[in-house]
N, C-alpha and C positions, 0 to 999 in steps of 0.2 A: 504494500500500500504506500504509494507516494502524494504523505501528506506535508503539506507547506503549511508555515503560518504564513497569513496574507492579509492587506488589507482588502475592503470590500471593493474599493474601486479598482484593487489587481486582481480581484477575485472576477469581476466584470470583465476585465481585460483577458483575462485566461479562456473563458468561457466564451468570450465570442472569435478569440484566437480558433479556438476549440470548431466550432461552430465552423469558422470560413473553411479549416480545414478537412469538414466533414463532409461538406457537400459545395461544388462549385456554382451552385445559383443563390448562393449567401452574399450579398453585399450590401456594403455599410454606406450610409449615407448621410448629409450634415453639416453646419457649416461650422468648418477648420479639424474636420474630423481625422483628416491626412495628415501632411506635412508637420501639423502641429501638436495633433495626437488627442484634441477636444480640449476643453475649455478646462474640464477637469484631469486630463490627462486618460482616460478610460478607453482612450482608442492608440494611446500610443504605440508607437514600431509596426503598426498594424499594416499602414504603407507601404510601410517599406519591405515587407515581408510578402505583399499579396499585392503589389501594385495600383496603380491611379484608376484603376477599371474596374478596381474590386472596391478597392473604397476612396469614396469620390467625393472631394469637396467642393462644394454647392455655394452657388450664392445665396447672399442674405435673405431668402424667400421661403419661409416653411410653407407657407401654403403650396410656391412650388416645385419645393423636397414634397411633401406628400402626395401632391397631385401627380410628380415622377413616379413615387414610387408604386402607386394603383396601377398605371400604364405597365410595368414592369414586374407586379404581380400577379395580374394576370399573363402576362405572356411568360410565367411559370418561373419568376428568377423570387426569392427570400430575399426583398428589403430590409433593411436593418437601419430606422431612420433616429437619427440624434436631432433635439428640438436642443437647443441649446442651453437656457432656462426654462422654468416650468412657465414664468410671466409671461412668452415668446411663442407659446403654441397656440395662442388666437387668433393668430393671422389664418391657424391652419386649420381651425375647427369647422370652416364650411366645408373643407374637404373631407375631413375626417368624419360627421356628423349626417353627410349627404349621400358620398362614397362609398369609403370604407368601410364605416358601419353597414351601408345598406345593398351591398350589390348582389354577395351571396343570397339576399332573400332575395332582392330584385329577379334574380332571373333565374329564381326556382329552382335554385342551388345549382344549375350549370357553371357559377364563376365563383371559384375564391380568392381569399386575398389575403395568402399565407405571409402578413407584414407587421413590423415589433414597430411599434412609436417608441421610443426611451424619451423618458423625461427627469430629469433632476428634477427633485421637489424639497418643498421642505423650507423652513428656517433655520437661522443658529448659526449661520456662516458668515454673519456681520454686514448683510447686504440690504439690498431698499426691497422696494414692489417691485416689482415682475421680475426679481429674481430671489422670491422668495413667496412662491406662492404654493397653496394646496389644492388644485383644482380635481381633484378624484371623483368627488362626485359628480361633475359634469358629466364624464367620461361611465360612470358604473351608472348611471342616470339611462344611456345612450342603448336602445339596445341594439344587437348587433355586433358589439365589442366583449372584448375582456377586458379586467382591468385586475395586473397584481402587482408586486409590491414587495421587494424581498427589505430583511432587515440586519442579517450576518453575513459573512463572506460564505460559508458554504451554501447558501440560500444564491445566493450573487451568481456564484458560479455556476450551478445547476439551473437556476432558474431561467439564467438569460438562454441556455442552450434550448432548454423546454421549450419556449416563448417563439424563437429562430423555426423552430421542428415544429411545431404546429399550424394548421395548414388555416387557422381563424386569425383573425385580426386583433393584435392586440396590444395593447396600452401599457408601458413596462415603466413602472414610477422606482424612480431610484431614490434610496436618502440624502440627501449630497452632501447634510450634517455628518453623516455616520461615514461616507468615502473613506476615513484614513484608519478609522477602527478596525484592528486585529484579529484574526480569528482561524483557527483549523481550517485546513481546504484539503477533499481526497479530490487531488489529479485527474488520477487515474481509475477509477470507476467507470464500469458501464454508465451510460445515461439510462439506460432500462432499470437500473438500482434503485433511482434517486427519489424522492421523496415525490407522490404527485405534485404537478404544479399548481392546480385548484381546490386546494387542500388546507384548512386550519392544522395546525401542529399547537400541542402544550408547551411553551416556553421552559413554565415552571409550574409543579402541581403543587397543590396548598387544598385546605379545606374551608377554610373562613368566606372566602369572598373571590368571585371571580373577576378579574381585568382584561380587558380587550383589549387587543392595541393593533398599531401593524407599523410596519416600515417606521420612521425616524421613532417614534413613542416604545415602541418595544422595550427598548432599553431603558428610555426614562420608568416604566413601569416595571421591568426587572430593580435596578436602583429600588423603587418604592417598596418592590416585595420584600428586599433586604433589609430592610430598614423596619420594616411591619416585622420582621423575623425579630427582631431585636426583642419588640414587645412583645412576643408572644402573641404575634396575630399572621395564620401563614396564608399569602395570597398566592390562589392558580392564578399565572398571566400565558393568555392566549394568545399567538402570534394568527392574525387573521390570515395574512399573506396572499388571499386572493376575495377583491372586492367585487368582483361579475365575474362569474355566478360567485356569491357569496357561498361560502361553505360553513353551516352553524352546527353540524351533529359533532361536532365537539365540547361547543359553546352550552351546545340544551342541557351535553352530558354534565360536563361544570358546574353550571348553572343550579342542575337538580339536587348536587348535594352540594353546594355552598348556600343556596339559600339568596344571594346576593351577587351583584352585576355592576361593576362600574365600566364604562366604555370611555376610551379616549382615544381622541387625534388631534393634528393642530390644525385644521381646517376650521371655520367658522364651524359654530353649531347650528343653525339655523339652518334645516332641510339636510343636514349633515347625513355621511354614512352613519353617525351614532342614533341618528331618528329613525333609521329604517332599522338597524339591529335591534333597539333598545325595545321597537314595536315586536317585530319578531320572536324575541324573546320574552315579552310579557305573552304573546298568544296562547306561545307554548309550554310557558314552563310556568304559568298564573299560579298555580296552585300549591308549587318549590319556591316559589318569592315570598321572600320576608320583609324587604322593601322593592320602594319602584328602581326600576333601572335606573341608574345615574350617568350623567355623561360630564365629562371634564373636556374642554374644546377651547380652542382660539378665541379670541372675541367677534362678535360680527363687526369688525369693522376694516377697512384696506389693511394691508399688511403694514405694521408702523418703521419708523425709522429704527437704524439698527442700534444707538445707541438706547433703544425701550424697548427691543423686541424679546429681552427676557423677561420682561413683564405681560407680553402678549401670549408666549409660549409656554403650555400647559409643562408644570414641572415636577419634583418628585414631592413636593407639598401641596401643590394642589392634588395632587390625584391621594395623596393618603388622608387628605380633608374630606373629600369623596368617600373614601371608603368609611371614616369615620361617622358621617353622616347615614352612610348604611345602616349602620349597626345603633344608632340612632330611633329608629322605626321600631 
C-alpha cells in the first residue's frame, strides 16, 4: 500500500493526475489552469506532463469554458472544468442551469454530459465576495446535476477521480480553507475500492447529539466534538459529502439514537441545504427527537470583508452553543 501524507489540494492534484492518465478523453479546462498550475496550484505540472490539448487555458469567460465544455461532452471527451472562485461561476450559470443540467433529460436520455464543474468554495482565506462565496444550494436546488463536496485528502483524491468517471454532470465544490491540511492518501488502490461517491460517511461516532457538516465545516465540527469530549458530552459528526442526491440513511440512523440534530454550513441559512435536511429529518425521525433540529449557518447577508469574516463564519462555539441549546428542550 503506497500511502502518502498529502495535502488536500495535492490530494486533488494526484487524483486528476490519476484520472488524465486513465483515460485519454479527460481534459482539464480553466483559466490559468496550465502554465501556471490554477490559482490555487491544484493543477500544477499537469501541462507539462499531458500537454496544451489536454489541459487548456481558456480565456476569462466561464460561461465560455462551460458552454466548450457541453460541445465537447457530448462528442464523448470528460471535461474537467476549473471556475476559478466560487464568486466567478455566475457568468456561467445560464449555461450550466439551461444545459448541463438539462440535456440528458432533454433528449430522453440519448445525450450525456459526463463533465466535473470544480469550484473553490468557502471562507477563511482572508478574501472579499466573490471569492469567498457558498453557493451549493443553487446548484443541489438545480435538478439534473450532482452536487458533492469532499473534506480530507483521501476524500480529494478518490472523489475527484469518481466525479471524472461518471458519465452525469456534476458540480465538484472544493474547501479552499482546508487546501493545505494534511492527511493519509492510499495511491495506489483500485478506484472500485473507494468509498461510494454519493454516500454520507460517520466522521466521528458519539451518542449524545448528532452534527452534520460537509466540506470546509467538517473539521470545524470534529474540533467541536473534541472539545464536547472534554465534558463528557460525545458528539456523532457526519460528513454529508454529497448534497444531490442527498444521502440521509446515515443521518436517520444517528439521529434515532442520539435523540438530537444540529446541522451546519457556512452558506447563508435562509432556504439553506440545513432547511431541507433539518425538514427531512424531523419527517423521519419525529418520534427519536428530543429537540427540533438546529442549524448553525453564515448570516444572510453578502459575504463580509475579510478582516470580520470570523465573525460571519460558523465556529467551534457557535456550533457547541447549538448543541447546548439541544439539550436545553
Amino acid at each position: 500500500m503506497a500511502t502518502e501524507t498529502l495535502t488536500l489540494g495535492k490530494a486533488l492534484n494526484a487524483g486528476l493526475r490519476r484520472a488524465l492518465e486513465h483515460d485519454q478523453k479527460v481534459v482539464i479546462m480553466g483559466e490559468d489552469v496550465g502554465k501556471l498550475g490554477g490559482v490555487f496550484r491544484i493543477t500544477d505540472g499537469l501541462q507539462k506532463d499531458f500537454g496544451d490539448q489536454r489541459v487548456i487555458d481558456t480565456p476569462l469567460a466561464e460561461s465560455g469554458i462551460i458552454g466548450t465544455a457541453v460541445g465537447l461532452a457530448i462528442r464523448g471527451f470528460r471535461p474537467v472544468c476549473e471556475i476559478q472562485f466560487d464568486g466567478f461561476v455566475y457568468p456561467a450559470y445560464d449555461q450550466i442551469v439551461s444545459q448541463v443540467a438539462k440535456m440528458h433529460y432533454r433528449s430522453q436520455g440519448k445525450v450525456r454530459i459526463p463533465m466535473v464543474i470544480r469550484i473553490p468554495y468557502g471562507g477563511g482565506i482572508g478574501a472579499v465576495e466573490h471569492h469567498s462565496e457558498s453557493p451549493e444550494a443553487y446548484f443541489a436546488h438545480t435538478a439534473g446535476l450532482k452536487v458533492v463536496t469532499c473534506a480530507n485528502p483521501q476524500d480529494a483524491y478518490w472523489m475527484i477521480q469518481q466525479a471524472v468517471a461518471s458519465d452525469d454532470p456534476i458540480v465538484f465544490l472544493e474547501p479552499k480553507r482546508r487546501y493545505w491540511e494534511k492527511g493519509p492518501v492510499d495511491l495506489e488502490a483500485p478506484l472500485s475500492t473507494a468509498y461510494p461517491l454519493h454516500s454520507a460517511r460517520v466522521a466521528r461516532a458519539g451518542t449524545d447529539a448528532t452534527v452534520l457538516a460537509y466540506g470546509p465545516m467538517v473539521r470545524t465540527c470534529l474540533d467541536a466534538a473534541a472539545a464536547a469530549a472534554e465534558d463528557g458530552r460525545e458528539l456523532e459528526v457526519v460528513d454529508l459529502r454529497t448534497l444531490s442526491p442527498l444521502d440521509l440513511t446515515a443521518v436517520y440512523e444517528s439521529v434515532r439514537r442520539t435523540g438530537r440534530c444540529v446541522v451546519v454550513h457556512e452558506a447563508p441559512g435562509n432556504l439553506g441545504l440545513g432547511a431541507e435536511i433539518a425538514a427531512r429529518v424531523t419527517e423521519e425521525c419525529f418520534y427519536s427527537l428530543e429537540a427540533p433540529v438546529l442549524r448553525v449557518t453564515g448570516f444572510d447577508t453578502p459575504y463580509p470583508a475579510s478582516r470580520v469574516e470570523e465573525e460571519y463564519l460558523p465556529d467551534l462555539d457557535r456550533v457547541l452553543d447549538a448543541v447546548d441549546r439541544a439539550f436545553g428542550w
